[in-house]
VOBA-1610 file (N, C-alpha, C; in pm, whole numbers, padded with zeros to 5 digits, always signed):
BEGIN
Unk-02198+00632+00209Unk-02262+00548+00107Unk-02216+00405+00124Unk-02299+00366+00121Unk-02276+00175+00137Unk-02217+00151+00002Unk-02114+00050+00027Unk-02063-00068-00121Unk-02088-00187-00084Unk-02107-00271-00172Unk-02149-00442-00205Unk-01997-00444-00195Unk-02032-00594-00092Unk-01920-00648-00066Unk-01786-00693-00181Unk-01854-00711-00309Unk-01789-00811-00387Unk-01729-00685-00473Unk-01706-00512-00407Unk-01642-00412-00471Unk-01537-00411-00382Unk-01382-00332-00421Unk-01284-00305-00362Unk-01280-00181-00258Unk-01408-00124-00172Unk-01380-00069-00072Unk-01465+00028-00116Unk-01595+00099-00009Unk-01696+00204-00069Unk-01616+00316-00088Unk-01691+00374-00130Unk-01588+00513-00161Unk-01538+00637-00050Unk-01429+00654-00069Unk-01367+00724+00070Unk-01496+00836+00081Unk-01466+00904+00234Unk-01539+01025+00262Unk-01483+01132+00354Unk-01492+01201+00327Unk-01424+01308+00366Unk-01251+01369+00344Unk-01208+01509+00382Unk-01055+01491+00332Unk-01123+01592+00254Unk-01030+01656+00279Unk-01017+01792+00168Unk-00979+01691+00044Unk-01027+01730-00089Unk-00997+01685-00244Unk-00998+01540-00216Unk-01132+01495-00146Unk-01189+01370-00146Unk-01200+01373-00307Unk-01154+01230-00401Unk-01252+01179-00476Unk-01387+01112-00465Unk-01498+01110-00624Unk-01608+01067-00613Unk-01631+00889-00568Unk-01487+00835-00548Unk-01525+00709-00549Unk-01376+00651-00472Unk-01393+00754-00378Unk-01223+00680-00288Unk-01288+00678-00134Unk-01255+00640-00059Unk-01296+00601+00054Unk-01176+00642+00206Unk-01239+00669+00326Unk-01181+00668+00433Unk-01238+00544+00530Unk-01141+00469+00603Unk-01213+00311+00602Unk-01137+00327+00780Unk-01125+00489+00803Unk-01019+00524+00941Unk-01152+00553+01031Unk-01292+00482+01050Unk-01434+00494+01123Unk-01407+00379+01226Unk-01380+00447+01336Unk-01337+00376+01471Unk-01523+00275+01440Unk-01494+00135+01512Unk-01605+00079+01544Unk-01643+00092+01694Unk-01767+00066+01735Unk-01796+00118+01873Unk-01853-00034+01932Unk-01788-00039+02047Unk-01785-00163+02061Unk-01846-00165+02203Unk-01912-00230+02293Unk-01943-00250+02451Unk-01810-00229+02501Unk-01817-00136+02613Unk-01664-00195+02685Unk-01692-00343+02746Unk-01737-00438+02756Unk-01738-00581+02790Unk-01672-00669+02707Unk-01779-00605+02542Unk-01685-00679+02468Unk-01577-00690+02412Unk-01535-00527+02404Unk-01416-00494+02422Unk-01322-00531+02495Unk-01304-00562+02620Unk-01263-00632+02736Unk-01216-00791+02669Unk-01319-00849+02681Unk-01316-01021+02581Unk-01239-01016+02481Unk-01264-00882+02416Unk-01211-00927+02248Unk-01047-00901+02283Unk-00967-00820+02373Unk-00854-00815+02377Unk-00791-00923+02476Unk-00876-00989+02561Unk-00857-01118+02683Unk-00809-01220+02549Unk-00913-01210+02472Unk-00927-01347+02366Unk-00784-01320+02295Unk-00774-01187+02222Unk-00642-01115+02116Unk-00508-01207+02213Unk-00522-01167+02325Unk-00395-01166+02385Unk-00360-01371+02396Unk-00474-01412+02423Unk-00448-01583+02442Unk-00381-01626+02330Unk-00407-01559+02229Unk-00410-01574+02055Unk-00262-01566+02015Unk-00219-01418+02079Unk-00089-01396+02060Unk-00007-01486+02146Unk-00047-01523+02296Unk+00093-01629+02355Unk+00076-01752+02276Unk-00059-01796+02193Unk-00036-01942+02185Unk+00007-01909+02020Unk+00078-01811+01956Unk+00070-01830+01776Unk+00213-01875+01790Unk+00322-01932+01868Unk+00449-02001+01879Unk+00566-01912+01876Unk+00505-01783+01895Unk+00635-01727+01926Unk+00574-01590+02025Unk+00722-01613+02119Unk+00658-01504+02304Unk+00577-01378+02237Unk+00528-01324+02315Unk+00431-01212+02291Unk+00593-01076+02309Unk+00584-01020+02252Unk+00740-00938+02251Unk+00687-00785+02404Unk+00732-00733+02454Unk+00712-00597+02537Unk+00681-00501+02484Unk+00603-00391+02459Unk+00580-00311+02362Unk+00706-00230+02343Unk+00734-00224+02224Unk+00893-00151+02191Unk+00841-00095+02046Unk+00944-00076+01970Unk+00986-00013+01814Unk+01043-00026+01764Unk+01018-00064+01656Unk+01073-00056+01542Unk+01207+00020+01506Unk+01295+00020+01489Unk+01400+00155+01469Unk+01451+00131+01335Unk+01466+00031+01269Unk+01566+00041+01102Unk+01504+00100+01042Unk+01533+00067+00865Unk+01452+00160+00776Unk+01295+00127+00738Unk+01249+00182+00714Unk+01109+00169+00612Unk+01125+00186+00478Unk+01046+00097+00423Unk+00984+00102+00261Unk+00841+00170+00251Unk+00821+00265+00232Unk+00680+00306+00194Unk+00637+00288+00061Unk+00535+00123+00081Unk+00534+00103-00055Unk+00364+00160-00090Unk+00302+00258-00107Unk+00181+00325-00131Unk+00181+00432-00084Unk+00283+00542-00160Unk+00272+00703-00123Unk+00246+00763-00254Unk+00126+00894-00248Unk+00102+00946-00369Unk+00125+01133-00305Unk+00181+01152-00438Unk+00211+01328-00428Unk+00146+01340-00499Unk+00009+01381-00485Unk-00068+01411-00602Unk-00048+01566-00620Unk-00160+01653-00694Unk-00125+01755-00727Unk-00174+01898-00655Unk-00249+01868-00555Unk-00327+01938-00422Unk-00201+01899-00367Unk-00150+01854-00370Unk-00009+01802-00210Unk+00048+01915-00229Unk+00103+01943-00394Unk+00230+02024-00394Unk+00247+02167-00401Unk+00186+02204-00400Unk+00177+02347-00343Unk+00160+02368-00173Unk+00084+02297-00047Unk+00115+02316+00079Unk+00256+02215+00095Unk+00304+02137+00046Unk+00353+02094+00062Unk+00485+02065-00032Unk+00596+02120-00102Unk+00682+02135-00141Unk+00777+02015-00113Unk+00830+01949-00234Unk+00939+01861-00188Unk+01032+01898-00103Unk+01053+01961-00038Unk+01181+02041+00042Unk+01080+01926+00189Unk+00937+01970+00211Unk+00884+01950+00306Unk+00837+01804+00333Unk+00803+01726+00173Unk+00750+01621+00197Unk+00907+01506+00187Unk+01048+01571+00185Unk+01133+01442+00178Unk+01189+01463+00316Unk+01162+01581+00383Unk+01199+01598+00469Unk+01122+01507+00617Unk+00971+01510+00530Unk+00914+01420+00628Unk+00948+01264+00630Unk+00991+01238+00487Unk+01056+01116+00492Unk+01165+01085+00597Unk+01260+01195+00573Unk+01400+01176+00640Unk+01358+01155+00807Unk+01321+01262+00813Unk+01261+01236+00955Unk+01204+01135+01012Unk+01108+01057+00946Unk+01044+00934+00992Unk+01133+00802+00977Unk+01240+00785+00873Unk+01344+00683+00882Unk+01300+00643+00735Unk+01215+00697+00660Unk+01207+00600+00518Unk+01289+00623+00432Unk+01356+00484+00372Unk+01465+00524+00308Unk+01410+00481+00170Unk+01314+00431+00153Unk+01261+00391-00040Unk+01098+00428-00020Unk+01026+00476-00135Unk+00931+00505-00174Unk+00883+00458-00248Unk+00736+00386-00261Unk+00689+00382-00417Unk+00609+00489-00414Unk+00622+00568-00540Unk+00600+00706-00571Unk+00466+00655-00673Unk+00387+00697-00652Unk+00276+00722-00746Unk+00172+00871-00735Unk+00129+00924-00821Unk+00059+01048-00819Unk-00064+01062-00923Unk-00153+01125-00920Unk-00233+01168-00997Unk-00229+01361-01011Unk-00187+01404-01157Unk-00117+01309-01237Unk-00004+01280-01209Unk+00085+01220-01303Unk+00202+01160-01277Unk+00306+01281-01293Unk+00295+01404-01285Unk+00360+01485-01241Unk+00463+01485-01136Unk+00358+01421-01039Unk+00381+01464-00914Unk+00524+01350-00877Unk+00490+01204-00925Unk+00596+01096-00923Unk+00725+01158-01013Unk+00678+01238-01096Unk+00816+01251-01220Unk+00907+01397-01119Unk+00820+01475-01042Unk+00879+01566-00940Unk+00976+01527-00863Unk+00913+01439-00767Unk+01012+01328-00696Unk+01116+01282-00763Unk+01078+01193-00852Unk+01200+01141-00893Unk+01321+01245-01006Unk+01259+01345-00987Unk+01334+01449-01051Unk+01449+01554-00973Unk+01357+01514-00812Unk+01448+01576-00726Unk+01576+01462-00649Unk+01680+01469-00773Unk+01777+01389-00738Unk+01895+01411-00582Unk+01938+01501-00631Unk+01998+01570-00500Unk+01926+01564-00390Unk+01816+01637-00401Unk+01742+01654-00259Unk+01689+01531-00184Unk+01674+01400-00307Unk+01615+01323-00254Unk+01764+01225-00164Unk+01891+01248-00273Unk+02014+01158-00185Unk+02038+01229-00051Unk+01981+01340-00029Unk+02054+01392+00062Unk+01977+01353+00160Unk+01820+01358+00168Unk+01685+01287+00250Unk+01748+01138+00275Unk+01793+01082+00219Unk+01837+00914+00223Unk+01716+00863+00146Unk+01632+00935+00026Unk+01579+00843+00013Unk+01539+00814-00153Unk+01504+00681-00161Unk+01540+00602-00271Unk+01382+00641-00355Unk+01358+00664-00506Unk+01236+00718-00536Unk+01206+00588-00648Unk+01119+00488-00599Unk+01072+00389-00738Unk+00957+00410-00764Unk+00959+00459-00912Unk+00848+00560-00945Unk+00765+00451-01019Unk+00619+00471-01003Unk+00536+00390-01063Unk+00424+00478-01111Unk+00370+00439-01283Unk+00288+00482-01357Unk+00102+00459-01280Unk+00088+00558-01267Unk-00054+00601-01228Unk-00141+00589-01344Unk-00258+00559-01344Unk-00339+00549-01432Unk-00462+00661-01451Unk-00453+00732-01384Unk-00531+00855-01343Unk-00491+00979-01414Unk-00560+01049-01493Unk-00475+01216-01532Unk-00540+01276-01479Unk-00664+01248-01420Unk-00777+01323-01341Unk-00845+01241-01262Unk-00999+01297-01174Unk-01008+01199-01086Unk-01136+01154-01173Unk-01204+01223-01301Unk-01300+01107-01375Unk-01251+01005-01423Unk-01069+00952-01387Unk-00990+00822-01496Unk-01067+00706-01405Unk-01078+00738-01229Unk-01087+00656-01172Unk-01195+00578-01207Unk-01299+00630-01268Unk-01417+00470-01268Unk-01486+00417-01432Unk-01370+00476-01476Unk-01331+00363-01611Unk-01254+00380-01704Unk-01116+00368-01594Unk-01013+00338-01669Unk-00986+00206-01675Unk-01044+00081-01660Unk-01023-00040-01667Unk-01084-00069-01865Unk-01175+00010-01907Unk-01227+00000-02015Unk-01171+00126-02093Unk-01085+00199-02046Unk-01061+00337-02144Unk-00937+00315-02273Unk-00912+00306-02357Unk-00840+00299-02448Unk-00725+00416-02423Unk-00785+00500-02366Unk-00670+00638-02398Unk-00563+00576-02275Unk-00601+00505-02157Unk-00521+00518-02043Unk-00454+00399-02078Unk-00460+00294-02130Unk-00365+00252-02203Unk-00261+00285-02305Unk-00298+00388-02343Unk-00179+00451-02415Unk-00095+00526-02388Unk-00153+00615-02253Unk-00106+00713-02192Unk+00032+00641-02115Unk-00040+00480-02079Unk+00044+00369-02007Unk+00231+00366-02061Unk+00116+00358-02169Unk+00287+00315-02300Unk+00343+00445-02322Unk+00294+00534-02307Unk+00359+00687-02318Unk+00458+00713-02247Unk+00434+00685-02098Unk+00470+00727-01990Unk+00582+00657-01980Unk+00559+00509-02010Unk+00674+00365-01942Unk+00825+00429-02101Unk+00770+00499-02193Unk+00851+00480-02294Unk+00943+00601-02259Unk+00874+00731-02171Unk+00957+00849-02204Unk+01042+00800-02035Unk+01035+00753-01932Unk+01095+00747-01804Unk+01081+00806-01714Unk+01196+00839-01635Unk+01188+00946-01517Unk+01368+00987-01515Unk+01329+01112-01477Unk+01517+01118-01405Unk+01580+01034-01302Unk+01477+00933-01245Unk+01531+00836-01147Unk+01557+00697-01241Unk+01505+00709-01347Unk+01543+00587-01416Unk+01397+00516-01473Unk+01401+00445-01458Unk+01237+00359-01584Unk+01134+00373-01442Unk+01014+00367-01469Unk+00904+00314-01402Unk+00919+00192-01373Unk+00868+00161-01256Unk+00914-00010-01153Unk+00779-00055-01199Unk+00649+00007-01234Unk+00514-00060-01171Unk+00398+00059-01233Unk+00253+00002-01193Unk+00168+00059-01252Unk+00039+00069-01133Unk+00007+00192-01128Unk-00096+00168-00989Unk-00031+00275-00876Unk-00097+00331-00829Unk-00224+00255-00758Unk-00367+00282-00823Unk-00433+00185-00863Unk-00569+00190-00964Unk-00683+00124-00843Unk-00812+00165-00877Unk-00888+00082-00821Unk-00986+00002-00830Unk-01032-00037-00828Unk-01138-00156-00911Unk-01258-00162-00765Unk-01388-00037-00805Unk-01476-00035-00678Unk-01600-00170-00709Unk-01584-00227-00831Unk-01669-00363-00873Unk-01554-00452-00884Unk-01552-00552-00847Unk-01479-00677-00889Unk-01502-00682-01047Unk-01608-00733-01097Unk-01595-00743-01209Unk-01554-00653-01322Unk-01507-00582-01306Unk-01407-00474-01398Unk-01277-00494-01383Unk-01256-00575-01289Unk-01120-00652-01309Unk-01061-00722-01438Unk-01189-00759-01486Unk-01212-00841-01633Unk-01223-00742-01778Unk-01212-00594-01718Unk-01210-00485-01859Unk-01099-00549-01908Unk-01141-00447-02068Unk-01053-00517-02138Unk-00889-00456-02133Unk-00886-00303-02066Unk-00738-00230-02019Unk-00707-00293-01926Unk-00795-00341-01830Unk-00710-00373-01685Unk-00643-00531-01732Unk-00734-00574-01818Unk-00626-00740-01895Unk-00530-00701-01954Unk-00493-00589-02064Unk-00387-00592-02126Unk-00269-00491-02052Unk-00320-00435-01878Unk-00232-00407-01845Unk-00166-00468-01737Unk-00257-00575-01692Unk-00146-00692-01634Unk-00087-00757-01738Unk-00139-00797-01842Unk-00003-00886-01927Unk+00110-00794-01961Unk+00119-00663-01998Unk+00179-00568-01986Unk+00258-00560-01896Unk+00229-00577-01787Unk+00354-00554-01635Unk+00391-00656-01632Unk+00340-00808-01653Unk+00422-00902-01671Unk+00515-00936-01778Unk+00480-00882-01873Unk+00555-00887-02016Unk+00718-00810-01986Unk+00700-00689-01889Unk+00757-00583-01896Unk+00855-00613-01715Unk+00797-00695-01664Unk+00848-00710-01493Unk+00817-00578-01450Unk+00699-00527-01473Unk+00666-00371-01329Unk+00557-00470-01250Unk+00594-00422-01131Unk+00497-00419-00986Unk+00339-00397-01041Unk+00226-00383-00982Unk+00107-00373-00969Unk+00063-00323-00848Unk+00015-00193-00832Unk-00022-00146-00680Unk-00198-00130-00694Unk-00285-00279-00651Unk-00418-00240-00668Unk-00503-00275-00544Unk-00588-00126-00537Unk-00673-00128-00449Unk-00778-00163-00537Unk-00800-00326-00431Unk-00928-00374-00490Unk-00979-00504-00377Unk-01080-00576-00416Unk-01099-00672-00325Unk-01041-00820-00316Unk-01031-00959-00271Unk-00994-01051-00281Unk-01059-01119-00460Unk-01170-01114-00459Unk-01213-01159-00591Unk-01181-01102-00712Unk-01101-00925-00688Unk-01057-00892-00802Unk-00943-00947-00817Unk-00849-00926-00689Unk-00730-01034-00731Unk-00699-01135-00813Unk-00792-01234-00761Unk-00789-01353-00826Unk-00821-01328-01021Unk-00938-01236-01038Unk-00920-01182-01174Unk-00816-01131-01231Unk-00755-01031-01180Unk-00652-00964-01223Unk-00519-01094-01265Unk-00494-01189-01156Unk-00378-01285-01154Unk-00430-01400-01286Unk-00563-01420-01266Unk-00613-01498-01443Unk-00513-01433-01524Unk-00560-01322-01575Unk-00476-01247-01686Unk-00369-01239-01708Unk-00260-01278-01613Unk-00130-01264-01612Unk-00083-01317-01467Unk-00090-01472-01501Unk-00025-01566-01339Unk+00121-01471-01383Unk+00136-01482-01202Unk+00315-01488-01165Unk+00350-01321-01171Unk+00278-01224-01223Unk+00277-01050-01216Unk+00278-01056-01067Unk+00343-00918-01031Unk+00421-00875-00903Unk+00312-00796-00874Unk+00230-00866-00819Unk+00087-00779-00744Unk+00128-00733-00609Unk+00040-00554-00563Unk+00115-00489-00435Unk-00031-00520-00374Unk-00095-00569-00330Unk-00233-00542-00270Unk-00272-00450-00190Unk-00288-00356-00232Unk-00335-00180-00153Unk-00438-00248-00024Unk-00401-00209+00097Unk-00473-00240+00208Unk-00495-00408+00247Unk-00458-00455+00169Unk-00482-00596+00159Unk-00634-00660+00234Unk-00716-00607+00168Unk-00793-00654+00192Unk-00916-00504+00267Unk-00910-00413+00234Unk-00953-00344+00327Unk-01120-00290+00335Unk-01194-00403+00254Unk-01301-00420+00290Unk-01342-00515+00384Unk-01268-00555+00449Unk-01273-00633+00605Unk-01228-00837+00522Unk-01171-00812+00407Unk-01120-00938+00393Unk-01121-01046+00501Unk-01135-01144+00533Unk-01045-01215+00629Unk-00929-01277+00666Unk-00873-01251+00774Unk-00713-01284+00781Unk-00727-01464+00686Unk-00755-01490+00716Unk-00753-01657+00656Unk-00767-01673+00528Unk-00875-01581+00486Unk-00881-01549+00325Unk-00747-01526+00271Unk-00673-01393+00331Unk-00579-01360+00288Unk-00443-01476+00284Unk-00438-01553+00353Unk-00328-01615+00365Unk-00354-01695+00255Unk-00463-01780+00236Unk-00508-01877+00151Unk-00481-01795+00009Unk-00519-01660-00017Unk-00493-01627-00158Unk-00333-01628-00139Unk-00261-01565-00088Unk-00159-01574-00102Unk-00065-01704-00128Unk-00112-01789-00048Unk-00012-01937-00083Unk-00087-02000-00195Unk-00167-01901-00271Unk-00250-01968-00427Unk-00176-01879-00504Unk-00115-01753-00502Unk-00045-01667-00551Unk+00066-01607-00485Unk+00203-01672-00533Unk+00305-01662-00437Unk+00379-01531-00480Unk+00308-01457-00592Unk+00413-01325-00608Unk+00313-01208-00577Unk+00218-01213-00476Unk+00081-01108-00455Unk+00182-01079-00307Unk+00188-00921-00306Unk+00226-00906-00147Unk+00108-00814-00075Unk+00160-00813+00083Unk-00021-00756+00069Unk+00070-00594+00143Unk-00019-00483+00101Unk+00023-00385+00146Unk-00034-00329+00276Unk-00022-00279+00395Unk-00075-00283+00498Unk-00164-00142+00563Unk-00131-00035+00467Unk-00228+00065+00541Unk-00368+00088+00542Unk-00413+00136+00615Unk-00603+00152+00610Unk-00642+00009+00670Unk-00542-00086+00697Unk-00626-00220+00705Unk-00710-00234+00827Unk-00817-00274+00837Unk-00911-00261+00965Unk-00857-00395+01006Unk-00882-00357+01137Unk-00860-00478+01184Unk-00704-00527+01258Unk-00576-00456+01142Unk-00491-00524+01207Unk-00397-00501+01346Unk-00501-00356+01385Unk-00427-00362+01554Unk-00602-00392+01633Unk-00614-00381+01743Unk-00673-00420+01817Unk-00650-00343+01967Unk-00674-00246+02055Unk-00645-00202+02136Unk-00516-00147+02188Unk-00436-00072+02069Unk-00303-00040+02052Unk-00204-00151+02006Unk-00253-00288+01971Unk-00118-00389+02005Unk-00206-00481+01863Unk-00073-00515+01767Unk-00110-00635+01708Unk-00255-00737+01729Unk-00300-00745+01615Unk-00461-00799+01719Unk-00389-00973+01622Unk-00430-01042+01711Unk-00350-01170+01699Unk-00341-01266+01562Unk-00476-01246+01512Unk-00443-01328+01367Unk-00359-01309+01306Unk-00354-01137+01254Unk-00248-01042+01219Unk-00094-01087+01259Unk-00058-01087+01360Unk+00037-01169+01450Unk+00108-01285+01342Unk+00040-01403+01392Unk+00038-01523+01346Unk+00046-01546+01241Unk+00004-01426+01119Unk+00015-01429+01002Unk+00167-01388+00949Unk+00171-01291+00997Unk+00325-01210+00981Unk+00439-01308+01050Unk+00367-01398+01149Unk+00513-01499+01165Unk+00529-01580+01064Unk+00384-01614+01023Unk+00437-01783+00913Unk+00451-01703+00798Unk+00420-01620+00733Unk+00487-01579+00595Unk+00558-01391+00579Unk+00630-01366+00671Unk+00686-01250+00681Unk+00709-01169+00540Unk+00761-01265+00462Unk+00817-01218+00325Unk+00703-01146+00254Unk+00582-01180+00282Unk+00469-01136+00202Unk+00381-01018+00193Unk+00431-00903+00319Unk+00385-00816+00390Unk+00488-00656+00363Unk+00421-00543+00328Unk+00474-00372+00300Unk+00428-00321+00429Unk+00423-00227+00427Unk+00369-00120+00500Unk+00396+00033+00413Unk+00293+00080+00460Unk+00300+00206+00370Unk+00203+00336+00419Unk+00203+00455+00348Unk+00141+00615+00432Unk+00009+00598+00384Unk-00030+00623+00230Unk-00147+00630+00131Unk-00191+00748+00176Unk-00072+00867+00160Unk-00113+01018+00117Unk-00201+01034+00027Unk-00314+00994+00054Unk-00429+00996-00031Unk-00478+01156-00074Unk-00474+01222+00067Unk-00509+01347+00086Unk-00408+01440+00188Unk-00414+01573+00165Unk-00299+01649+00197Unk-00259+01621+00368Unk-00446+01590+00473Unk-00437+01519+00596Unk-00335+01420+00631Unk-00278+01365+00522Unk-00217+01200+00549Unk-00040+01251+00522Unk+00008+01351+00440Unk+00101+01429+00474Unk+00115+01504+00603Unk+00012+01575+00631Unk+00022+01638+00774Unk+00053+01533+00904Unk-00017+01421+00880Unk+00023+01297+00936Unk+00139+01204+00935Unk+00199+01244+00883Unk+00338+01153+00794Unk+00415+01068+00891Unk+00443+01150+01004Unk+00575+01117+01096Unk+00457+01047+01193Unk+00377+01023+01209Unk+00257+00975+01329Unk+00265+00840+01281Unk+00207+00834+01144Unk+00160+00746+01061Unk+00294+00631+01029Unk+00396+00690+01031Unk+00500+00589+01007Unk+00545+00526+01197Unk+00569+00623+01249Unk+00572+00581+01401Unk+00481+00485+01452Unk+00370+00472+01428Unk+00251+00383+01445Unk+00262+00256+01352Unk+00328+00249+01249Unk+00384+00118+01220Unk+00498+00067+01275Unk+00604+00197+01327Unk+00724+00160+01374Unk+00679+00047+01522Unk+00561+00131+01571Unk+00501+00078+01677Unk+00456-00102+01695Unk+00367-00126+01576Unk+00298-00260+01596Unk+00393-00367+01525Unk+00479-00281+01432Unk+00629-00383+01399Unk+00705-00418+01538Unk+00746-00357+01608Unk+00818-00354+01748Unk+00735-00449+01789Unk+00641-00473+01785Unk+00589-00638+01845Unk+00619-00781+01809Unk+00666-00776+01655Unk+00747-00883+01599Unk+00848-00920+01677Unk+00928-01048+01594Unk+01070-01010+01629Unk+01150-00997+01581Unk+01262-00929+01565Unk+01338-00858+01496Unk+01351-00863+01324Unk+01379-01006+01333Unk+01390-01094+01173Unk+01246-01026+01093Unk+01189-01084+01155Unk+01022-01048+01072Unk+00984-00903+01054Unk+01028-00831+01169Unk+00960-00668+01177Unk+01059-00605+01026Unk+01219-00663+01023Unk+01240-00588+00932Unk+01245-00635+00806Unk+01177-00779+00748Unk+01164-00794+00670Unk+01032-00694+00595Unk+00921-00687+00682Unk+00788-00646+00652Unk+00824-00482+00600Unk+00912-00424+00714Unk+00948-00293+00698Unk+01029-00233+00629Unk+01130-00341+00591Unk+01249-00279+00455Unk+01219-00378+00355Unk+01296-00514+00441Unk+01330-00606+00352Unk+01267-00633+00192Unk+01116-00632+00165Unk+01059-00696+00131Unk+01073-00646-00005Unk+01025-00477-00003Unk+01036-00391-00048Unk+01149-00378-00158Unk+01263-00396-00038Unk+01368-00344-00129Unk+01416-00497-00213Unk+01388-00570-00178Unk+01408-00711-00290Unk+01307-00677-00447Unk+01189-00689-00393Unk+01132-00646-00509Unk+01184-00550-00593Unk+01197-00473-00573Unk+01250-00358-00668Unk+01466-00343-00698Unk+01498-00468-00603Unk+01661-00453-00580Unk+01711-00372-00547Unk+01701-00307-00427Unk+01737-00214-00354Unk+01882-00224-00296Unk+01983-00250-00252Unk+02041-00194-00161Unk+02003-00185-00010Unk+02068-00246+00081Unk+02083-00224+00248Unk+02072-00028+00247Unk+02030+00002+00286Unk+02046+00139+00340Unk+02191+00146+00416Unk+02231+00299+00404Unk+02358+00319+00484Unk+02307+00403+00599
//
């Protein structure tokens, strides 16, 4: 199904316990091999001239922040915390932002204290706005999910308070402007929680009306084909928006950093996550691929930058701790 541009991404397809209005945006494009050829001749000129050497293909090795992982409630039965921290441990992630539909699934996690110190890994749990998958296309106008909001932020977690709110999605821009999605950015700003929203560049800019200076996560950053230039420009208009990096089209190019991408991550490193978006139980089965493949196009940075994008960034926002 086609979406208008000026929505936050058509709706996924396919995936076992697809929702009615979530999207898979993982549709290889088919390109000439000619132009294919050009477009990576051109990528590569891009990368020697953005002012810093083109690096050897290598990896990534420190920690990860996975800031957009959901245990929803299809996860946990094939998949048992024993299995999904284990996939953490294994892949090197040492912090999570935990979100779920419902929020079960985040209060699980962060409930599994032991199991999770022993994984190495850190659980910052954030309030979902979803109790089902009809919350998704109007909970920006629902009264109850605002309350459910204040329910949730008041009773906690065994890991300690909720960091944030989201991941929500906004498939019209203009529902950015409901009247829940306004009183729950002034809300996270009132309160200092994060914001994890999949939505488009124009909802942004709505959402940040309502509450300048809120700790926006930008789910995919952009992953209705935004443009790299767009993105930079919102960002140095909104200096506390970070952009989150999975699903994003566009930002490799023939296995390797595709160069805007590049150039972007040199001049503002600080501004950039990476993350799984266990959307569906597929993206768990994927876990250790999916983090390796960032370990991958980080290893093209250089050092400073790859681990700001990959720990650093992360763990400032939320005050993390160096990993041991």
């Amino acid at each position: 199904m086609t979406h208008p541009r000026s929505a936050c991404g058509a709706p996924r397809q396919g995936g076992a316990a697809s929702g009615p209005a979530e999207l898979d945006p993982r549709r290889p494009r088919v390109r000439a091999a000619g132009v294919r050829r050009r477009g990576l001749l051109l990528s590569a000129v891009g990368v020697l001239g953005a002012g810093a050497p083109l690096r050897a293909a290598t990896r990534y090795e420190g920690p990860l922040f996975d800031a957009h992982l959901h245990y929803n409630d299809e996860a946990q039965s094939p998949h048992p915390l024993a299995d999904v921290l284990g996939r953490m441990k294994r892949s090197g992630v040492r912090a999570i932002v935990a979100n779920s539909r419902p929020n079960d699934g985040t209060l699980a996690l962060a409930g599994a204290l032991e199991a999770a110190r022993a994984a190495g890994v850190t659980v910052v749990p954030f309030v979902r706005l979803y109790r089902n998958r009809a919350d998704y296309s109007g909970w920006f106008a629902d009264e109850s999910i605002h309350q459910m909001v204040l329910a949730e932020l008041a009773r906690g977690t065994p890991a300690g308070p909720f960091r944030g709110l989201g991941e929500f999605h906004l498939y019209d821009s203009a529902n950015a402007d409901g009247p829940v999605a306004a009183k729950l950015m002034k809300l996270a700003r009132e309160r200092g929680l994060a914001v994890l929203a999949h939505c488009d560049e124009v909802a942004v800019e709505k959402l940040m009306a309502h509450a300048p200076g809120t700790k926006l996560i930008w789910a995919h950053t952009g992953i209705g084909g935004t443009p790299v230039a767009r993105v930079r420009e919102l960002m140095r208009v909104h200096p506390s928006v970070l952009g989150e990096l999975s699903y994003r089209p566009g930002l490799t190019e023939g296995g390797r950093l595709a160069s805007a991408w590049r150039e972007t991550f040199l001049a503002m490193p600080e501004r950039f996550l990476v993350g799984s978006d266990t959307w569906i139980n597929a993206r768990w089965q994927d876990y250790e691929a999916l983090m390796d493949e960032a370990r991958r196009w980080l290893g093209e940075l250089p050092p400073a930058a790859a681990r700001r994008i990959a720990w650093d960034n992360g763990a400032a926002l939320f005050g993390l701790p160096d990993p041991t």
